[in-house]
C-alpha positions as CSV (number, residue, x, y, z in Angstrom):
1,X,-17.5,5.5,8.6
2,X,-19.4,7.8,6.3
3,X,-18.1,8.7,2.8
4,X,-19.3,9.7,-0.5
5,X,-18.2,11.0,-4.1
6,X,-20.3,14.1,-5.8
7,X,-19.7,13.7,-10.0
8,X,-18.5,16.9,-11.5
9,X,-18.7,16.3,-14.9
10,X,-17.8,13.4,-17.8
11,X,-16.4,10.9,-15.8
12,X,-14.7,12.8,-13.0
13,X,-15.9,12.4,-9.2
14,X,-14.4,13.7,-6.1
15,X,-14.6,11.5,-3.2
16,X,-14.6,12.9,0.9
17,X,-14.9,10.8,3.8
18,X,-15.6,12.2,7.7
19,X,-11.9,13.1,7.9
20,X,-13.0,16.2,5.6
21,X,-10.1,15.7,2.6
22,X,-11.0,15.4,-0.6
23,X,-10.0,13.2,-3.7
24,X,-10.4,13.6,-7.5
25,X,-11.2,10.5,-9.0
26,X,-11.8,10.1,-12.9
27,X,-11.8,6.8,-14.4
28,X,-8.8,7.5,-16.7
29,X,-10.6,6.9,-19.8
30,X,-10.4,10.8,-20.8
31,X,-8.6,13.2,-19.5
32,X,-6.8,12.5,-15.8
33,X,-7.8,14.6,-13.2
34,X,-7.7,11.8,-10.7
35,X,-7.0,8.7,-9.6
36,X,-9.0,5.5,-10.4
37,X,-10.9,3.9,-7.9
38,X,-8.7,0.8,-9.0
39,X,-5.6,2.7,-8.4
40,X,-7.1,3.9,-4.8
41,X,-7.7,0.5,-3.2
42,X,-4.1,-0.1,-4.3
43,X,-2.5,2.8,-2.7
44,X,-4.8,1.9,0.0
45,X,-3.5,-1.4,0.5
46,X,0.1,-0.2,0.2
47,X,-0.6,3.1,2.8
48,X,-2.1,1.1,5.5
49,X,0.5,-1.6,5.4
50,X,2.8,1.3,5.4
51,X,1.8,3.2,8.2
52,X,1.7,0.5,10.4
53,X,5.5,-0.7,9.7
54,X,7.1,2.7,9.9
55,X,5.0,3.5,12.9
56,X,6.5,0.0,14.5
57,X,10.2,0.6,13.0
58,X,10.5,4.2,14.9
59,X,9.0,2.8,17.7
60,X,11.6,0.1,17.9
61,X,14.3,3.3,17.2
62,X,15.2,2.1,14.1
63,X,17.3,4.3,12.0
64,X,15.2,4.9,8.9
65,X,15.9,7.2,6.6
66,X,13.5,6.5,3.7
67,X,11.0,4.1,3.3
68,X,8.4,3.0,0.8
69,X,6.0,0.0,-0.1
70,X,5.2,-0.4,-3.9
71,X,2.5,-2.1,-5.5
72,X,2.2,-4.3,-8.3
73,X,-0.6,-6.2,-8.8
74,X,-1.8,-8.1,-12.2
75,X,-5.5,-7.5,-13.0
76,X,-7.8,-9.9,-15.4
77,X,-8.5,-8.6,-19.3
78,X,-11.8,-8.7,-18.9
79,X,-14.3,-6.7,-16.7
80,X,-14.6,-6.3,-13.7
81,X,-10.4,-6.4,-14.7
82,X,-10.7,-7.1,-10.5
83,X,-7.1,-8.0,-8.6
84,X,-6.0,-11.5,-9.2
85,X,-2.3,-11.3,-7.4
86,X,-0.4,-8.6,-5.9
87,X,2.9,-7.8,-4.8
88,X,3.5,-5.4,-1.9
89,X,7.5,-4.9,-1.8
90,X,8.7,-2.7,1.2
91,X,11.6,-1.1,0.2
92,X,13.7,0.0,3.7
93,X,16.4,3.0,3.8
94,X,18.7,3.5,7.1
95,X,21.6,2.8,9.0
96,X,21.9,-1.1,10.6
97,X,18.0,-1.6,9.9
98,X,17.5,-4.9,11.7
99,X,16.2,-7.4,8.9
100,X,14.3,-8.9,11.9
101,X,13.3,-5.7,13.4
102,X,11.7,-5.2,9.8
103,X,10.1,-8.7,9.4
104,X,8.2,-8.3,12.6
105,X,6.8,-5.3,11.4
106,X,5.3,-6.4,8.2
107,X,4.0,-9.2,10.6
108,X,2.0,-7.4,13.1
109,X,0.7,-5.0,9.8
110,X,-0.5,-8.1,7.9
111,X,-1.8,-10.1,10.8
112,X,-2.8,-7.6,13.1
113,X,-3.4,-4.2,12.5
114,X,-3.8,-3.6,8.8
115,X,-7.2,-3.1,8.2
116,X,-7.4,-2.8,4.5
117,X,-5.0,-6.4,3.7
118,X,-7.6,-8.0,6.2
119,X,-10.1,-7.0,3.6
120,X,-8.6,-8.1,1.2
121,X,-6.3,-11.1,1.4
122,X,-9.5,-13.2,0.8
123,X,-10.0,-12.3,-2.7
124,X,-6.8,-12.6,-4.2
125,X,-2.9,-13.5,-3.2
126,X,-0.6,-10.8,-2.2
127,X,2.6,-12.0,-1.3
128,X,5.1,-9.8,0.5
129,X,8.9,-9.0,-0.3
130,X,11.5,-6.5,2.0
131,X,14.4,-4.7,0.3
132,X,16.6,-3.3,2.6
133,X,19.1,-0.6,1.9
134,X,22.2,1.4,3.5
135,X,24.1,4.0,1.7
136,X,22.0,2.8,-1.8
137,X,23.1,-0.3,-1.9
138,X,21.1,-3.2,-1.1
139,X,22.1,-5.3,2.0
140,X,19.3,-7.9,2.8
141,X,16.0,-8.7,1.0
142,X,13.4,-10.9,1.7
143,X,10.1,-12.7,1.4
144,X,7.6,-12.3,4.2
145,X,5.2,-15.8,4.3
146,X,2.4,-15.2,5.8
């Protein structure tokens, strides 16, 4: 994989890869016009874990209807402020979603196909929590233990 950011001014960068799409970075120390790299590798972490489960759930025909994984992870005071813990919670919309069905996805994703927690599980914790949801209101939730 090839990749690289071009500055365009003060602390503003945009970033492209070989898939061609570009994305504004700026260190949020002025004005936003982009994301942090910070806030990147946590989307990143959160969109490959992501993809992979909803890609398993409508495999298995799972009746999703809205799905998300959020992110919250605690960062130290002091530079490099790197990760010290996160918390990926996968929050699970449908009809009858199988709690299962659900837990064996965010298995395979963290232990098989999720190429950005591989990276990363090494340098700091991230444990994993389900929320599952029909009609709005909650009907199972979870931890995942690796």
């Amino acid at each position: 994989m090839n990749a690289k950011v071009t500055w365009q001014k003060e602390l503003q960068f945009v970033g492209i890869a070989h898939s061609g799409f570009p994305i504004r970075m700026d260190s949020n120390s002025g004005p936003d016009t982009g994301v942090s790299p910070v806030e990147m590798v946590a989307m990143a972490l959160a969109g490959c874990t992501a993809m992979d489960v909803i890609s398993i759930l409508v495999k298995k025909k799972t009746d999703v209807t809205g799905f998300e994984v959020k992110v919250n992870a605690d960062r130290t005071a002091d530079h490099p402020k790197r990760f010290t813990k996160a918390v990926l919670e996968y929050v699970v919309r449908g009809h009858d979603v199988d709690e299962d069905a659900v837990r064996r996805a965010i298995e395979l994703s963290v232990t098989k196909y999720c190429s950005v927690h591989a990276m990363l599980k090494d340098s700091f914790p991230i444990a994993l929590t389900y929320s599952i949801y029909e009609d709005d209101k909650l009907v199972k939730e979870g931890t995942y233990q690796n």
